[in-house]
KOLNU-207942 format. One record per residue (C-alpha): residue in three letters; z negated, x, y. Coordinates in steps of 0.1 Angstrom, whole numbers, padded with zeros to 4 digits, always signed. Layout:
residues N
ALAZXY ...
//
This chain:
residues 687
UNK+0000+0000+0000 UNK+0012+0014+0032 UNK-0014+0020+0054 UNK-0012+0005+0092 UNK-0042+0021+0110 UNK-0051+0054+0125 UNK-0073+0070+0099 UNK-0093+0094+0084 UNK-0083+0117+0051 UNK-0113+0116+0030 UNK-0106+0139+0006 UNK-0141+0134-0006 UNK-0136+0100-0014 UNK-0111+0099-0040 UNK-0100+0128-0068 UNK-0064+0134-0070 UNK-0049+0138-0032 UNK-0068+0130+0001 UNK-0076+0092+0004 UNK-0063+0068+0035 UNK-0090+0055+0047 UNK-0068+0029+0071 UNK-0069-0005+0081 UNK-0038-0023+0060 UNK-0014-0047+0069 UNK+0018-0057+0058 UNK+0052-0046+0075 UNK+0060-0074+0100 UNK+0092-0100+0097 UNK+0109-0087+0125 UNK+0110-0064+0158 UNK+0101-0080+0187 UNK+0132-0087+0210 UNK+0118-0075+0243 UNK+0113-0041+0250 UNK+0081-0021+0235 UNK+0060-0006+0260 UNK+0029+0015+0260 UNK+0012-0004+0291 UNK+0031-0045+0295 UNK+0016-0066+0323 UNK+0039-0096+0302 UNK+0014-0094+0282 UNK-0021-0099+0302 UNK-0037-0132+0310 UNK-0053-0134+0341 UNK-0067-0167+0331 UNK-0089-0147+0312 UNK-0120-0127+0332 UNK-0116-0092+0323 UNK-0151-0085+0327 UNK-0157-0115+0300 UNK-0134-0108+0268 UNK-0109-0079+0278 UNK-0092-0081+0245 UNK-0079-0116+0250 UNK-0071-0109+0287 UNK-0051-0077+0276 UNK-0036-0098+0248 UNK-0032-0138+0250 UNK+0006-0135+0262 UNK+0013-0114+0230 UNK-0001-0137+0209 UNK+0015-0167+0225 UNK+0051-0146+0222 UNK+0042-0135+0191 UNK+0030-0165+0164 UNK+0019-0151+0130 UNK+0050-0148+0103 UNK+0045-0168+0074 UNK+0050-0133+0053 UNK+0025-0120+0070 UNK-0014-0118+0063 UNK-0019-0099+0097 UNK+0008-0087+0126 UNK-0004-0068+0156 UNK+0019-0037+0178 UNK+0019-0017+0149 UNK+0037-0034+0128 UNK+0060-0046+0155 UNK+0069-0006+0154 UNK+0067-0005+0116 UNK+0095-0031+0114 UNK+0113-0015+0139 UNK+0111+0021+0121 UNK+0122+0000+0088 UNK+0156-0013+0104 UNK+0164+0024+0110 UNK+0150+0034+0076 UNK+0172+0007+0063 UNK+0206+0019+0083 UNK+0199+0048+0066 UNK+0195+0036+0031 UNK+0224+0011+0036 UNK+0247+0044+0039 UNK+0229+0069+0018 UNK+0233+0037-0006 UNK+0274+0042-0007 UNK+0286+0065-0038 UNK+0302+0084-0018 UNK+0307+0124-0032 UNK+0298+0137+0000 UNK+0264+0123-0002 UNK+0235+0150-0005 UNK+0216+0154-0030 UNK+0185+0136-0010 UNK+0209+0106+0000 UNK+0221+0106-0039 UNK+0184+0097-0045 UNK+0174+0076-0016 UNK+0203+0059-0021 UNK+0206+0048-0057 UNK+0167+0042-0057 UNK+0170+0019-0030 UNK+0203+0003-0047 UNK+0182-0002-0078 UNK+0161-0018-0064 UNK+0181-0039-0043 UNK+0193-0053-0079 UNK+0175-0081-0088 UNK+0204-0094-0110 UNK+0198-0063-0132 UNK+0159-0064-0126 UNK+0164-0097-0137 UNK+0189-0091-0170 UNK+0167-0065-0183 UNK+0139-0080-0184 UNK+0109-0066-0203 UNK+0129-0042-0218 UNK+0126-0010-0193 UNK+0086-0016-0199 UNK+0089-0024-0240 UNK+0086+0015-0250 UNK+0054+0016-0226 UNK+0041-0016-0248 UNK+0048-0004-0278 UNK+0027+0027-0275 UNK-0002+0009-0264 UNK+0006-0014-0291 UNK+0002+0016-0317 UNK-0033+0022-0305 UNK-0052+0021-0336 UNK-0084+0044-0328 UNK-0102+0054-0301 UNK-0093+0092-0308 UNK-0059+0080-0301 UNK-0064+0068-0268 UNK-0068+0102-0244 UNK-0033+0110-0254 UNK-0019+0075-0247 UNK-0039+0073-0215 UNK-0025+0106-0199 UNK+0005+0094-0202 UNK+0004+0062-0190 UNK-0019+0081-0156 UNK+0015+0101-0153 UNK+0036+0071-0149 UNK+0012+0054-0123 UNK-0003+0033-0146 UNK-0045+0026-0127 UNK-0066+0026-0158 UNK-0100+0036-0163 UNK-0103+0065-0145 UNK-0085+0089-0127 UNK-0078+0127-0125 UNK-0057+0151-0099 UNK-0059+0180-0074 UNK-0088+0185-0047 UNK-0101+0208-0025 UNK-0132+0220-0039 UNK-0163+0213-0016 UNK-0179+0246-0021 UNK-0145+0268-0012 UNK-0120+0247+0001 UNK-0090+0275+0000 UNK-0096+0269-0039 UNK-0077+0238-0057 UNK-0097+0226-0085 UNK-0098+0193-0107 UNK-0109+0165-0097 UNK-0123+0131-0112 UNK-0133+0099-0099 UNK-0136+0061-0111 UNK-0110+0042-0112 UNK-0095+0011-0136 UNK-0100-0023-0113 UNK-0078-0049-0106 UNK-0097-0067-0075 UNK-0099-0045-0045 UNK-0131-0026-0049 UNK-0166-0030-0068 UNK-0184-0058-0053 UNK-0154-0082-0059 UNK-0171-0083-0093 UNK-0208-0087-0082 UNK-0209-0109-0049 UNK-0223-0143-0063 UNK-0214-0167-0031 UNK-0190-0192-0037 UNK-0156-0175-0019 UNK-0162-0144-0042 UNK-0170-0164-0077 UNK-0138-0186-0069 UNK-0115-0154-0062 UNK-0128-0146-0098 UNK-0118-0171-0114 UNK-0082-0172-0098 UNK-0079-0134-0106 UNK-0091-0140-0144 UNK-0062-0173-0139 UNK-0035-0146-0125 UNK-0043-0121-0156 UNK-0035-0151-0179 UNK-0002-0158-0158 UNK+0007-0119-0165 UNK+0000-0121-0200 UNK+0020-0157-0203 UNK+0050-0141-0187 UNK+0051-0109-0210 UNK+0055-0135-0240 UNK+0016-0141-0252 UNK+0006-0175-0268 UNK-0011-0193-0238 UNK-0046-0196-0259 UNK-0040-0158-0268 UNK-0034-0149-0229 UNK-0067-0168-0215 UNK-0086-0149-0240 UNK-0072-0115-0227 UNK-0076-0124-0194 UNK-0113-0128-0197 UNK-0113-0096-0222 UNK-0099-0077-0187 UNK-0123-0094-0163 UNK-0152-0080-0186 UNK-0141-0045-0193 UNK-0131-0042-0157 UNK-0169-0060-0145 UNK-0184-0033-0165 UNK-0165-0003-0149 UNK-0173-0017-0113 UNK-0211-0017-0116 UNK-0209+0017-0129 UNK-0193+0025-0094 UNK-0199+0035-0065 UNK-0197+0013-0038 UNK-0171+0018-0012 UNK-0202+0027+0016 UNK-0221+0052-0010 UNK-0184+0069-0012 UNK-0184+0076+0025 UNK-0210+0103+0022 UNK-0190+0135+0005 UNK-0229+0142-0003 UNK-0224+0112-0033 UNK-0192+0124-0047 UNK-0203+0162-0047 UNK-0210+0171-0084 UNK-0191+0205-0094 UNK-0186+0209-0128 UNK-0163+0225-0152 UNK-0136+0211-0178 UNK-0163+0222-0205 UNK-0189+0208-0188 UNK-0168+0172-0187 UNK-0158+0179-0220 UNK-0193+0179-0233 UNK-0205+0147-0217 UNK-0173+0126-0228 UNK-0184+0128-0266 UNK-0162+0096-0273 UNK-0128+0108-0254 UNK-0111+0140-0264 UNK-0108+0151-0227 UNK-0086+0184-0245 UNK-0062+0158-0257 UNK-0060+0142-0227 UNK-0055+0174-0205 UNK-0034+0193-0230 UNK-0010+0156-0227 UNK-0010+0152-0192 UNK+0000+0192-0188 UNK-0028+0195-0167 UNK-0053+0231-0166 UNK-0081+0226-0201 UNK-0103+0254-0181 UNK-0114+0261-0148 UNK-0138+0245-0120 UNK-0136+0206-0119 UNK-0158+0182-0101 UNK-0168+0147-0112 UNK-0171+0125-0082 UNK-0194+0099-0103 UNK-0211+0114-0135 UNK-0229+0077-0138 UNK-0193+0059-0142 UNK-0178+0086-0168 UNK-0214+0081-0186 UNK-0208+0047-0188 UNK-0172+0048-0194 UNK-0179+0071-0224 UNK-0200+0044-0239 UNK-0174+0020-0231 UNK-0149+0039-0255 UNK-0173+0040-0284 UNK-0186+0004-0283 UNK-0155-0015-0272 UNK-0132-0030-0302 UNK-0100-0009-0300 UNK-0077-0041-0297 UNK-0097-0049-0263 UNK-0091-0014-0253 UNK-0052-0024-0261 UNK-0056-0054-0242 UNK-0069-0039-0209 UNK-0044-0011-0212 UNK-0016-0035-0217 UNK-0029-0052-0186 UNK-0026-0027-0164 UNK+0006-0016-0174 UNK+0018-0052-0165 UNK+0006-0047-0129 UNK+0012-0014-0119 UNK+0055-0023-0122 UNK+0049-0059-0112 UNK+0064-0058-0076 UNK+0104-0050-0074 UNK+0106-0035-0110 UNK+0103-0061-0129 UNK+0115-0097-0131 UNK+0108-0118-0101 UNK+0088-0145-0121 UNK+0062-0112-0126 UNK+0072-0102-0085 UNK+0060-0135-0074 UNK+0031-0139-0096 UNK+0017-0107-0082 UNK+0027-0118-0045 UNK+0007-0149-0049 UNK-0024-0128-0063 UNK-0027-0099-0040 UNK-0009-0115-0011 UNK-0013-0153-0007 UNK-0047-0158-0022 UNK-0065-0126-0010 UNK-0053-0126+0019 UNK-0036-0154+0030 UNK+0001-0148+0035 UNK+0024-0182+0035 UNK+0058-0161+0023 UNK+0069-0134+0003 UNK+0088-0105+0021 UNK+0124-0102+0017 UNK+0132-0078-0011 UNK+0154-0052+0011 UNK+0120-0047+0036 UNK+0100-0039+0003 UNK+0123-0017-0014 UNK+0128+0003+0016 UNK+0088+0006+0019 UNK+0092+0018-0020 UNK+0120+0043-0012 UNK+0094+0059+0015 UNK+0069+0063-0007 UNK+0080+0075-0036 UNK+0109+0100-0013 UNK+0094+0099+0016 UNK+0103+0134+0026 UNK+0141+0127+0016 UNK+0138+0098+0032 UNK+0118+0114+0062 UNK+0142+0143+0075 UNK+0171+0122+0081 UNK+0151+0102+0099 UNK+0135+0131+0119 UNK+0171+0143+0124 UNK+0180+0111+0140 UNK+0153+0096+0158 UNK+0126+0121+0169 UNK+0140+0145+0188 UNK+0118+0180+0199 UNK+0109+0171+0230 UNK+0085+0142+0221 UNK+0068+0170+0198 UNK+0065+0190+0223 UNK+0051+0164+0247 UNK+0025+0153+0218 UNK+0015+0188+0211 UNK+0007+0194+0251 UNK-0015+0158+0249 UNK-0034+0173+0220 UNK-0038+0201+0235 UNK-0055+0185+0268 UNK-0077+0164+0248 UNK-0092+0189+0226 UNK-0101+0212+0260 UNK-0120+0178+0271 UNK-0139+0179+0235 UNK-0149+0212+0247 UNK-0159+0204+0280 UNK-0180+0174+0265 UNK-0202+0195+0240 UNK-0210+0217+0266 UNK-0222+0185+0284 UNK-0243+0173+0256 UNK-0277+0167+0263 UNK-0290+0160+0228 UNK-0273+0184+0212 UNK-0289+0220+0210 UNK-0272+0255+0222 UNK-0270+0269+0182 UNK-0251+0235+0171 UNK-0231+0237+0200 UNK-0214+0271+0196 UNK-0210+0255+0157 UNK-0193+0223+0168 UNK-0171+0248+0192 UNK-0160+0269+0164 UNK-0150+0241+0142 UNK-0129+0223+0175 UNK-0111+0259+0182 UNK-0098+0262+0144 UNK-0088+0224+0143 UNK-0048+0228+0134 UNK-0024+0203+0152 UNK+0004+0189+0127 UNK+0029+0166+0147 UNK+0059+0150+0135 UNK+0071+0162+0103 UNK+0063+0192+0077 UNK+0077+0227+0084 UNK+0085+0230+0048 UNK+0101+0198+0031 UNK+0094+0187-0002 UNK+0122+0200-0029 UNK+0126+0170-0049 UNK+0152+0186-0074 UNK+0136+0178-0105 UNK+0136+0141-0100 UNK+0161+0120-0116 UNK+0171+0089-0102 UNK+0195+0063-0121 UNK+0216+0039-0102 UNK+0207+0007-0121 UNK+0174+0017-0137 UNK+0148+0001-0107 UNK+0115+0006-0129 UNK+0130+0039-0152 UNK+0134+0056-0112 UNK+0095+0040-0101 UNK+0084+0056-0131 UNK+0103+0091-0132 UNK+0093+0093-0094 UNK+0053+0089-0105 UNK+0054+0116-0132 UNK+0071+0137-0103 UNK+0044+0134-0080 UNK+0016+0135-0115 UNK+0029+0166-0116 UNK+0031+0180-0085 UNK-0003+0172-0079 UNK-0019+0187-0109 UNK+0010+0223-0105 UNK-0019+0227-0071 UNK-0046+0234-0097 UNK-0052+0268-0093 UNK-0030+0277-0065 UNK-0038+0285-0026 UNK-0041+0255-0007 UNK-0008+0243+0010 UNK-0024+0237+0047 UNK+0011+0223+0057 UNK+0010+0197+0034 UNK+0013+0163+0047 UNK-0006+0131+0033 UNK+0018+0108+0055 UNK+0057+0103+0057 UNK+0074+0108+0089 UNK+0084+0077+0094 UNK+0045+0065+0088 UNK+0030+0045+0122 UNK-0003+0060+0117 UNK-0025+0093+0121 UNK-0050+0110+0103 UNK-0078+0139+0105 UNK-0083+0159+0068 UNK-0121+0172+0069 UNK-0111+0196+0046 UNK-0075+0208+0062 UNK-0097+0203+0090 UNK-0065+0195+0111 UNK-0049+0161+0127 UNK-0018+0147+0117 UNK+0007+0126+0138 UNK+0037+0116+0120 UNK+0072+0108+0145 UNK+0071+0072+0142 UNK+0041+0069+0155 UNK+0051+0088+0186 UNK+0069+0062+0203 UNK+0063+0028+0221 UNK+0044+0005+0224 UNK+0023+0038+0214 UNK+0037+0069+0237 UNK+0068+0068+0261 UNK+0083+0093+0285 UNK+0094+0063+0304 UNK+0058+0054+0313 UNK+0029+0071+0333 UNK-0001+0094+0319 UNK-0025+0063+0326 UNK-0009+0046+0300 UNK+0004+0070+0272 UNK-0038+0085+0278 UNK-0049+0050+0272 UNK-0032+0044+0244 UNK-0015+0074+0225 UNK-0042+0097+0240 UNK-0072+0080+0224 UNK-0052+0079+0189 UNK-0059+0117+0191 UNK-0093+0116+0202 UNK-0101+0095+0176 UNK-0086+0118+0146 UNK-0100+0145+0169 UNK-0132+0127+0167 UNK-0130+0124+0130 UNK-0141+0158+0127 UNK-0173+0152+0135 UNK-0181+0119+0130 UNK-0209+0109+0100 UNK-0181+0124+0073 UNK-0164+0146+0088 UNK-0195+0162+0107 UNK-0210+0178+0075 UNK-0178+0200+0067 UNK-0177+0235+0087 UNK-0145+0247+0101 UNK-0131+0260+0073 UNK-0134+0226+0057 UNK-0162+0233+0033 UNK-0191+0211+0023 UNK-0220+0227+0048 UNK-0244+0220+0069 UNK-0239+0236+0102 UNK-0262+0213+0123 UNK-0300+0220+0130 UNK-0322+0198+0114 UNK-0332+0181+0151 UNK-0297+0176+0162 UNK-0290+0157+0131 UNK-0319+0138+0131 UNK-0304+0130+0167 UNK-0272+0126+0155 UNK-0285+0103+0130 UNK-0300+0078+0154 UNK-0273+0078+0179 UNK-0254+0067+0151 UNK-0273+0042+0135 UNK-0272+0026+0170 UNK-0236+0018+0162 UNK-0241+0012+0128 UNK-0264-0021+0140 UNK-0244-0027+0168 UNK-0207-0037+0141 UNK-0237-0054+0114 UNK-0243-0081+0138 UNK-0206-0093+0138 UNK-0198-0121+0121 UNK-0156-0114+0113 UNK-0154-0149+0097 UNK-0183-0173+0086 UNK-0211-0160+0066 UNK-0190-0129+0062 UNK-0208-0100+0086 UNK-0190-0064+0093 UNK-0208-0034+0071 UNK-0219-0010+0099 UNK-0226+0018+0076 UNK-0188+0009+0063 UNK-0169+0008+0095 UNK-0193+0035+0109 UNK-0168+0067+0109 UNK-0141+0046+0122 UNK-0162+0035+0151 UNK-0179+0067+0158 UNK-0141+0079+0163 UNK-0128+0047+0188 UNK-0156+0054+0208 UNK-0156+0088+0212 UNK-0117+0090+0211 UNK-0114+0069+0239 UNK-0139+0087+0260 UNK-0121+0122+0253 UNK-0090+0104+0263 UNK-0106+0094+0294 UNK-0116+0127+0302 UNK-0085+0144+0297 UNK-0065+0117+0318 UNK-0094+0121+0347 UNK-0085+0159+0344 UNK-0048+0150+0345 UNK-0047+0127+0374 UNK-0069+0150+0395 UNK-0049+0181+0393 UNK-0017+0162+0396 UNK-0033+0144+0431 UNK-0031+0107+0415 UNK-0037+0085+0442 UNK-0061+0056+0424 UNK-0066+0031+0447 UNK-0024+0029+0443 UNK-0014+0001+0426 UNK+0021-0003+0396 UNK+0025-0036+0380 UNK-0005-0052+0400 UNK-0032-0025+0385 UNK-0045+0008+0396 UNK-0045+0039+0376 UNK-0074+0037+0362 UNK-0070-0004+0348 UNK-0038+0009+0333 UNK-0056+0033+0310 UNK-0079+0005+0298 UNK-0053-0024+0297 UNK-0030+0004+0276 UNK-0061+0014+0254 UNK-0064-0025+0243 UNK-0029-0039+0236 UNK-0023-0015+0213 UNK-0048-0035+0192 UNK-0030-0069+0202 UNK-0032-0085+0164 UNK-0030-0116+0149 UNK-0047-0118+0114 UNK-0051-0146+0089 UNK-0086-0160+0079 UNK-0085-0147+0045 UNK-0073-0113+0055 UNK-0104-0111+0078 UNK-0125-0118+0051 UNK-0107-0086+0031 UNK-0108-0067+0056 UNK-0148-0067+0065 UNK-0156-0064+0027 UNK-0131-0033+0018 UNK-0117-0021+0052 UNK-0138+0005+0075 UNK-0120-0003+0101 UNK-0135-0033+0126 UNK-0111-0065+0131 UNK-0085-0051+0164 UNK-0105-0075+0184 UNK-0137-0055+0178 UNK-0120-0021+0182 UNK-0112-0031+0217 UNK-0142-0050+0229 UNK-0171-0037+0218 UNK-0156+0001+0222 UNK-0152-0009+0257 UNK-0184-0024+0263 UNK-0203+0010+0257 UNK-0184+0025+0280 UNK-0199+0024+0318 UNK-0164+0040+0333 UNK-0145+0009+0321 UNK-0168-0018+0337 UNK-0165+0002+0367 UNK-0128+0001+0364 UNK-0134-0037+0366 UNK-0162-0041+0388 UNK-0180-0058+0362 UNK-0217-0068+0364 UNK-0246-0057+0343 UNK-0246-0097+0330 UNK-0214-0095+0321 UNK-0201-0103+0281 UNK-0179-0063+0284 UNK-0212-0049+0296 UNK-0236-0037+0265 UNK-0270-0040+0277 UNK-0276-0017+0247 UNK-0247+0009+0252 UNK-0242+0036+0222 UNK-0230+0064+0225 UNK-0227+0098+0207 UNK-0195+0117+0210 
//
């Protein structure tokens, strides 16, 4: 799932590659037909008091222009870009699509994956057939001493069962590349989707355990025989969720930190030959490893040895059914899983035309193929440039603000310093593209290409083990409208289409690409030392730098926020999880005030007159009214509901508001009064 949210990499978080830790949302219907731009007074509704809800007075005329798509569970400016960046990805498949013998061998693959897919009439003819050889092997199943074979294989073709294994940057040294592994094996979002006893949650049960069924009725089983398997998956998977983590204990690297070795792994899994399963998946049988949650593999090992083997068949065969579901097989299994993950969960009215899906498939399983034609064509130097000399005036206000830090001590200082200087600045695109030789793609063959294209990346992730760490690998494609900070890289990430409007424009003023593009990098600036990112040094290992005082004081500051999102009700009876969200807001706040500062710095040396008015607003309202219509959003009930029990990211509406209200500069922008709803009578603040 594509994510749609600046972000932080949390390499601590998952095992095999850095995790996304990004607000979703689904690609929107269409581009908006009026111009994009980074500050649009079109948009503002001065029916609205600014001083009362700025995020509605930014945004009311954007939701008026901009009702919510039926295909859609949520639609806000980024995916207004996002479908824009897709027409041009599409232009480009469309061509790349042609057999023509002058195509390259990227376009060969980016096109006849994307013509694959494209053809549903053959999707449709084949059938189950691509997928039979995958059931028949779980089908032969007959021990458990059979099963770490069949499950490495099925891992390598992207098949979520159990558990899961890769590449990671151990916390100790993180120049070394070890093995990693984590929980895995669910069908419902995350862990608690099993537990949570109110009403919404035991119903969302039932219709998954009613979906399962529908799975198992479409692959061919008896429809008795399918209910029974469906509840056989519900348990399996109920038992492998309390065993986990949940998604707030995995914030803190602390949790997942639990070096081992493959010996050491091997001895506690007495019921799984983890030998077999290596020597299968080609992966290293010696070396360092670390094992993000010894309680899960504990129980997962007792799963293996108490669980009746055709049970273990059925869960398997489960998750084969859903991990090719969506454009690779049939559309009876397409729309079954649309209606599942999409309409139910969260709320969606339509599916999404099949060309805007298979060209979000194409970018993630080629998306550097995909990515430097798209460089070559739509991002041109000078907006790299441009971004680079932003960066570079926001992270001199970082350093300005520690040194203005009254809570924080000399010796943590001069720590916090170090760790800014070394931060590396990735903008645009790799420097080294991927070499995607070695993968074989069939025109005709939609779910043969899905799965040649997940062994490629299976292996290419576990060929790291061992090796120097690549610090100019990339977690994003460059078409991706989103950014991230990697606590272990320990370096920010802006892929090209981000970089332009409504986001960042050379067309508009410094008030508004600050506002808006400028606090995006304070906040993956931010990430670095926000409650995650905070307790890796600057060469991105696992270590405390801090004194004990200033993070006791850090502590408090932030638990000030963490009560502050816990009192927000996103939909009824549903509250945000402060502790969840808390990185993510840690890094609006104190991206925005970096931003702020840089800007200020900006406008003074360039002689910015403020009391000068463009578009009815002075320099200083621009930056704010920019900052908040990048979050303009419109998001469906259900998706809400998602979203503040999985998501740590706030609802947009919160990311504006209650950002702004903790900031005294923005109510002075305003003239707003103490009483005033944008004025926190309990400001936090710690970056």
């Amino acid at each position: 799932m594509h994510a749609l949210r600046r972000c932080s990499v949390a390499a601590v978080a998952t095992l095999a590659a850095a995790h996304l830790f990004c607000q979703s949302a689904a690609p929107a219907t269409a581009p908006a037909a009026h111009e994009l731009r980074v500050f649009d007074p079109s948009l503002i509704d001065t029916a609205v008091a600014p001083c009362d809800n700025f995020y509605r007075f930014s945004c009311n005329k954007w939701f008026e222009r901009n009702p919510l798509p039926p295909d859609q569970a949520s639609y806000g400016r980024f995916t207004e870009l996002f479908e824009l960046n897709r027409l041009h990805l599409k232009e480009i498949l469309d061509a790349a699509a042609e057999p023509l013998p002058t195509r390259t061998a990227n376009e060969q693959k980016i096109g006849d994956e994307y013509a694959s897919c494209m053809d549903v009439a053959t999707v449709d003819k084949l059938g189950l057939a691509p997928i039979q050889p995958e059931i028949d092997r779980i089908a032969a199943l007959n021990s458990p001493a059979q099963l770490p074979a069949l499950l490495a294989h099925l891992q390598s073709v992207g098949v979520n069962a159990f558990f899961g294994m890769g590449s990671g940057q151990d916390f100790a040294d993180s120049s070394k590349v070890i093995t990693f592994y984590g929980s895995g094996g669910l069908g419902l979002p995350e862990r608690d989707y099993y537990t949570r006893t109110d009403a919404v949650s035991v119903k969302q049960r039932e219709q998954y355990v009613d979906h399962v069924q529908k799975m198992f009725a479409l692959a061919g089983e008896p429809d008795a025989q399918a209910t029974q398997d469906a509840q056989t998956v519900l348990a399996i998977e109920t038992r492998l969720a309390k065993a986990s983590l949940t998604i707030t204990e995995q914030r803190d690297p602390q949790n997942l930190n639990h070096p081992t070795d493959v010996a050491g792994m091997e001895t506690m899994l007495t019921h799984f030959s983890l030998g077999d399963f290596l020597a299968e998946a080609h992966a290293p049988t010696a070396g360092k490893a670390n094992d993000n949650e010894p309680k899960f593999f504990a129980e997962f090992n007792a799963l293996v040895a108490d669980t009746p083997i055709d049970q273990i068949r059925t869960y398997l065969r489960w998750h084969l059914l859903t991990a090719f579901a969506a454009t690779a097989m049939p559309e009876s299994f397409d729309q079954e899983n649309w209606n599942f993950y999409s309409h139910i969960l969260n709320g969606a009215e339509k599916q999404q035309e099949r060309w805007k899906r298979c060209t979000s498939r194409v970018d993630n399983e080629l998306g550097e193929a995909l990515g430097q034609v798209y460089v070559a064509k739509y991002f041109p130097p000078s907006e790299k440039q441009r971004t680079l000399d932003m960066t570079l005036a926001i992270e001199q206000a970082m350093d300005k603000d520690i040194d203005s830090l009254d809570w924080m001590s000399a010796a943590t200082k001069v720590k916090a310093k170090e760790k800014l200087h070394a931060v590396m600045n990735k903008i645009g695109y790799p420097d080294k593209w991927r070499d995607y030789s070695k993968l074989h793609i069939v025109r005709g063959d939609s779910l043969g290409d899905e799965m040649r294209a997940r062994q490629f990346e299976f292996a290419r992730d576990l060929a790291k083990i061992g090796k120097p760490v690549d610090k100019g690998e990339w977690q994003m494609t460059p078409p991706t409208v989103n950014a991230y900070y990697d606590p272990q890289m320990n370096n920010v990430n802006f892929p090209a289409g981000y970089l332009q409007p409504p986001f960042f424009s050379g067309k508009e003023d410094d008030a508004a690409n600050y506002g808006d593009m400028g606090s995006t990098i304070g906040h993956e600036l931010t990430h670095g030392f926000d409650d995650e990112g905070r307790q890796f040094d600057k060469d991105g290992n696992l270590n405390d730098w801090w004194t004990k005082d200033d993070g006791e004081k850090f502590n408090a500051r932030a638990e000030c926020m963490v009560k502050q999102y816990d009192a927000i009700e996103a939909v009824p009876g549903v509250h945000l999880n402060g502790k969840l969200t808390l990185g993510e807001n840690l890094a609006d706040l104190g991206g925005l005030w970096l931003a702020w500062l840089a800007w200020l710095d900006k406008a003074q040396a360039a002689h910015v007159d403020m009391t000068v008015k463009m578009d009815g607003y002075t320099p200083d309202q621009r930056f704010w009214i920019a900052y908040a219509q990048q979050w303009c959003t419109q998001t469906r009930p259900e998706r809400l509901r998602t979203q503040a029990q999985t998501d740590p990211h706030a609802p947009d509406e919160y990311r504006t508001n209650s950002v702004l209200q903790d900031l005294p500069d923005f109510a002075k922008s305003f003239s707003c009064k103490k009483t005033d709803k944008m004025v926190s009578a309990d400001a936090c603040r710690v970056w």
